[in-house]
N, C-alpha and C positions, 0 to 999 in steps of 0.2 A: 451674849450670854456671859456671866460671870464668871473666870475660870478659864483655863485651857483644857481643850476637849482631847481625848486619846484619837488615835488614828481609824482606831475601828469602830466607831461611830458614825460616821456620814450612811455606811449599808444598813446602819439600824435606825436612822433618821433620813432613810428618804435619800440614798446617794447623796446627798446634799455636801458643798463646797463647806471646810472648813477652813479659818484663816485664824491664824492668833495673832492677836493685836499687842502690842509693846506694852498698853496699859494692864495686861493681865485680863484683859476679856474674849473672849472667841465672836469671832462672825460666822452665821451660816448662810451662806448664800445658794440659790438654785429654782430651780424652775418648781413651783407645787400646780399639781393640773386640775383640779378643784379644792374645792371644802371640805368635802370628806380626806382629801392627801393632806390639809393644813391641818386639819384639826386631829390627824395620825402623827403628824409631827412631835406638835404640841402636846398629844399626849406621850410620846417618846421621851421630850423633853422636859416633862414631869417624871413620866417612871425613872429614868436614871437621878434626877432629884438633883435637878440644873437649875440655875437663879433663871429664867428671860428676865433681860432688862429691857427690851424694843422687841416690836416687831414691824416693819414697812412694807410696802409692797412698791417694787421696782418700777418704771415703765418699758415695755414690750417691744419691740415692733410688730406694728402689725401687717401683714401681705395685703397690697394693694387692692381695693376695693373694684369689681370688674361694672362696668358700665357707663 
């Protein structure tokens, strides 16, 4: 995101990890548990009228498969 984000944002965005990067941009990092939790974010992150410049999706691990 564009900007440095204040500290009491992550409980309004989902506990989400924030981190400010040197360049003047914030990272949100965390775990979203479906599409309805991203697309909460994302609206989050419109109502407070925040640039997204990216969005990624991580990989997981995933618990071993039984059989």
């Amino acid at each position: 995101m564009a900007g440095h984000l204040d500290d009491h944002w992550p409980a309004w965005l989902g506990d989400l990890t924030i981190t400010r990067q040197d360049d003047g941009t914030s990272t949100l990092t965390g775990t979203v548990a479906d599409q309805g939790q991203l697309h909460g974010v994302l609206a989050g992150i419109r109502d407070i009228g925040a640039t997204l410049l990216s969005v990624r999706a991580l990989p997981t691990e995933e618990p071993p498969r039984a059989g």
